[in-house]
N, C-alpha and C positions, 0 to 999 in steps of 0.2 A: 457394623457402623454404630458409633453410639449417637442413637436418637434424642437425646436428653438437649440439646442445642436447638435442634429439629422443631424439637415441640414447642415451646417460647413461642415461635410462629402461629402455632394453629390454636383459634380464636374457639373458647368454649362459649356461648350466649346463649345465655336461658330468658326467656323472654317469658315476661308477665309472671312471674315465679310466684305460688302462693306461698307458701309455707320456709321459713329461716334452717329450718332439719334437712329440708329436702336441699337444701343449698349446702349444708353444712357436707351431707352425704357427696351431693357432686364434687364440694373438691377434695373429697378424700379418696376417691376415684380417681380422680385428676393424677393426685399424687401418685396413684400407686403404677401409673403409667406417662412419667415426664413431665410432670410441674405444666402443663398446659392451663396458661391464664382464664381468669373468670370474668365474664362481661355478662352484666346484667341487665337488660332493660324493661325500667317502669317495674321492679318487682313491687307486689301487694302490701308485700309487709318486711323491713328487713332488719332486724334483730342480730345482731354477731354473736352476743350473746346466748343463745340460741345455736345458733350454727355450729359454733365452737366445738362445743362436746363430739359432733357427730362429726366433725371433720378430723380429728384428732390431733397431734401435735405432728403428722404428716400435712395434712391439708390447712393446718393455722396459716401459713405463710401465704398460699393460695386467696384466703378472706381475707386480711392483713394486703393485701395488692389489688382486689379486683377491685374495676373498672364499672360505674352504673352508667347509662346511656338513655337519654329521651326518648330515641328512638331505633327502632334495629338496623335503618340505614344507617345513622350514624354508626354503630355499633361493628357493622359489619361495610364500612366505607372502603377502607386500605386491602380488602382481600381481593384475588383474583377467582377465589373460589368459595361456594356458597352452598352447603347440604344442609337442608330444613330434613329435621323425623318427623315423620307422619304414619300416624296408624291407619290412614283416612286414604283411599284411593278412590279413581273416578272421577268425571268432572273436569276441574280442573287441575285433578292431581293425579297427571296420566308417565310413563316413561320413568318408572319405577326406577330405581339400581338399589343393591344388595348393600349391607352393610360391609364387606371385603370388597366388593368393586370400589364403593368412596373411597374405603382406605387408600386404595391401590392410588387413586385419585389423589387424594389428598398426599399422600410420600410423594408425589411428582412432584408436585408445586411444591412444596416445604423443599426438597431435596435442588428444587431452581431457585429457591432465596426468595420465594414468596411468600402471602400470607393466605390463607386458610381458613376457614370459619364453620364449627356445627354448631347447628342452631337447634336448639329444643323446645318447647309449647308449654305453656301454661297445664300443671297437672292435670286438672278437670278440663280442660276442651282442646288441651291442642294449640295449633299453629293455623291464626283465621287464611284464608285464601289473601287477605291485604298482606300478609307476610311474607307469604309464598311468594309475590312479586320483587322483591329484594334477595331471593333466592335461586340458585340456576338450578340445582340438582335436588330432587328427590328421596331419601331412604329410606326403606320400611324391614324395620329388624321380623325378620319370620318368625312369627311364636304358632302354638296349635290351635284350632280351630277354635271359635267361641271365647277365648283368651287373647287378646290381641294385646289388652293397655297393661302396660310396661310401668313401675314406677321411675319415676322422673331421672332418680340416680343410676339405678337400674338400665334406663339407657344409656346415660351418659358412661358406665365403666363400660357396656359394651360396644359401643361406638370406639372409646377409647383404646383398648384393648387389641380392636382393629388396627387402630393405627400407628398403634406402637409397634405389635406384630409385622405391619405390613413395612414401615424404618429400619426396624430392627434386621430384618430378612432381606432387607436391601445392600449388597455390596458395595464396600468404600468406592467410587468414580474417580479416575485421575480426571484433573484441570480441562485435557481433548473431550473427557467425556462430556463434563458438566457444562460445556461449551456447545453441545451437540443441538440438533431441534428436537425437541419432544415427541414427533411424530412421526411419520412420515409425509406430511403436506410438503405442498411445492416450496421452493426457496422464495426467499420475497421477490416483491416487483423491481425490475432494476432498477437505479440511480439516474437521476442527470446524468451524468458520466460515464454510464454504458454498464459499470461494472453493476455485480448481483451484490445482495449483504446479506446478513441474515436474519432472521424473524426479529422484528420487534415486540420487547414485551407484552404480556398478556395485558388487557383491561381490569383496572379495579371495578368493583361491582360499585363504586361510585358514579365512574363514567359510564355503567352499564345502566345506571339507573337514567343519567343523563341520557344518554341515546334512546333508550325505550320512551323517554316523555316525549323527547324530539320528533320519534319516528308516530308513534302514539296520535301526536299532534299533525304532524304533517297527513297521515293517513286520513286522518278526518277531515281534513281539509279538502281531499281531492275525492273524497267522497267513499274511501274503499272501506275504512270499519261502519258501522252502522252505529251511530252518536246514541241507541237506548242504554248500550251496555259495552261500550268499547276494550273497556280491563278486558272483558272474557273473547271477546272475538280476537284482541291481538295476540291472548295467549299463545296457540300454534307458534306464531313467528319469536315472539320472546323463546319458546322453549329450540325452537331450529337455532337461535344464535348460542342458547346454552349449551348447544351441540357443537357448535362451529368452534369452538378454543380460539374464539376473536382476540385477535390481537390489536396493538395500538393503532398502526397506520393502517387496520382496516376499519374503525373506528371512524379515521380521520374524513375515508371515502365517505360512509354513510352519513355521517354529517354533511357534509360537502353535498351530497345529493340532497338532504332535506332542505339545505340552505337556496339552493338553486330551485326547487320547488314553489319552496314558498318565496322568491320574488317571482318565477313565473306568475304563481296562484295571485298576487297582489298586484299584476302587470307591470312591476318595471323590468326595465332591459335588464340583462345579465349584465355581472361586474365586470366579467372577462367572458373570453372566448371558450371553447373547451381545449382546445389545444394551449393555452394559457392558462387554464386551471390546471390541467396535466403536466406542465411544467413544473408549475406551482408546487405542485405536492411531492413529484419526485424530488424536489428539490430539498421539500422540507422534511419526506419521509425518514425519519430511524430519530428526530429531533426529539429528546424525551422530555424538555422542557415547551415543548410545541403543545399548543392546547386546543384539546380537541374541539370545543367549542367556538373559534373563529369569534372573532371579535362582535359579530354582531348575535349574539348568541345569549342565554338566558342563563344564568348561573345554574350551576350544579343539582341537581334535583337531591331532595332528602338530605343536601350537606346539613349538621348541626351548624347554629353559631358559636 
């Protein structure tokens, strides 16, 4: 299969970058594995001039294109998929995966017409624990013991490298394939109309970021995180939905339940019944222009303007 299409999709973001070399070196990396675009956010200092040398007349087109971003939300809004490197484990950075497992990861989505995103950390510290929440997936490249920090580029060709490999080793899919569900999970929920359909697309880590403030919120309200420190109590459940390969119309439920919470929590009456809600949804389920946030709902968390 030639990956060189493939890769266009999947989002390179170097977040808080110090140094214009270390950039230059990323996309000459890039280049040497599918032209995968550069998206910067808030780098320290950014020189092209600078970069150029060390990216060579492979990687000029790559600086020549990339993308700077306020923030890694924005940056990483349109992906359905999200691998932060971290040399740093523990804590809150538990449920590790391999640099060959993201890949394996990431050719899924690329090879379903979605987008993808590795993200990488400021040279001297890394990826704070705020970033990691805009993040679903974990990956810590194995070096030997007492040697862990990787430079910057250095990770990025072998990240990359991964997932050219892992495109590349992927056999061409006829149209029945690429139609297929990615899993094994159950088929969707029926339809009004009795018949089954199939999976609705994945969530962008836009609307993931959406639902986490929502659920975030509503959980505080009914009393279940503990308001000193809530980011770190909701973690668990943020990392269970990173497991769950949440799709759209399930999305639309857990909104829907946050919604009915909180007019419980405020006491007014429900809008509808639940076999009226239930209607409701089958109805509108597979609607890709249907938005998950219901009209009485709070814009988009982390969108840029």
């Amino acid at each position: 299969m030639d990956a060189f299409p493939l890769m266009s999709r999947l989002r390179l973001v170097l977040v808080r970058p110090r140094f214009p070399e270390n950039i230059g070196m990323a996309a000459r990396a890039s280049a040497n594995f599918g032209h995968a675009p550069l998206h910067l956010v808030q780098p320290e200092r950014w020189a092209k001039d600078k970069a150029l040398p060390l990216a060579t007349s492979q990687g000029a087109p790559l600086l020549d294109g990339l993308m700077l971003h306020d923030s890694l939300a924005g940056a990483v809004a349109p992906c359905s998929l999200v691998l932060a490197t971290t040399a740093r484990t523990g804590g809150w950075r538990r449920q590790i995966i391999s640099p060959r497992r993201a890949a394996a990861e990431t050719a899924e989505r690329l090879l379903d017409g979605e987008e993808a995103a590795l993200v990488f950390g400021p040279e001297d510290r890394g990826l704070s624990n705020a970033d990691l929440e805009h993040c679903g997936r974990l990956v810590t490249i194995p070096t030997a013991p007492g040697a862990s920090s990787l430079n910057l580029a250095q990770a990025v060709l072998l990240m990359m490298y991964e997932c050219w490999l892992a495109l590349s080793g992927t056999p061409a899919l006829s149209a029945s394939q690429t139609a297929r569900q990615p899993d094994a999970r159950p088929a969707a929920p029926l339809h009004a109309a009795g018949g089954r359909g199939t999976l609705s697309r994945r969530v962008t880590r836009r609307e993931r970021d959406l639902l986490d403030a929502t659920l975030k919120r509503s959980l505080l309200d009914i009393g279940f995180l503990r308001p000193d420190n809530p980011d770190y109590f909701f973690l668990p459940l943020a990392r269970f939905l990173d497991r769950s390969d949440l799709r759209r119309h399930e999305l639309d439920i857990l909104m829907g339940i946050c919604r009915r919470m909180g007019r419980r929590r405020a006491g007014a009456a429900p809008a509808e019944s639940p076999d009226e809600a239930a209607a409701a949804w089958a109805g509108s389920h597979g609607n890709a222009s249907h938005s998950p946030t219901g009209a009485d709902s709070a814009p988009a968390a982390g969108q840029e303007p």
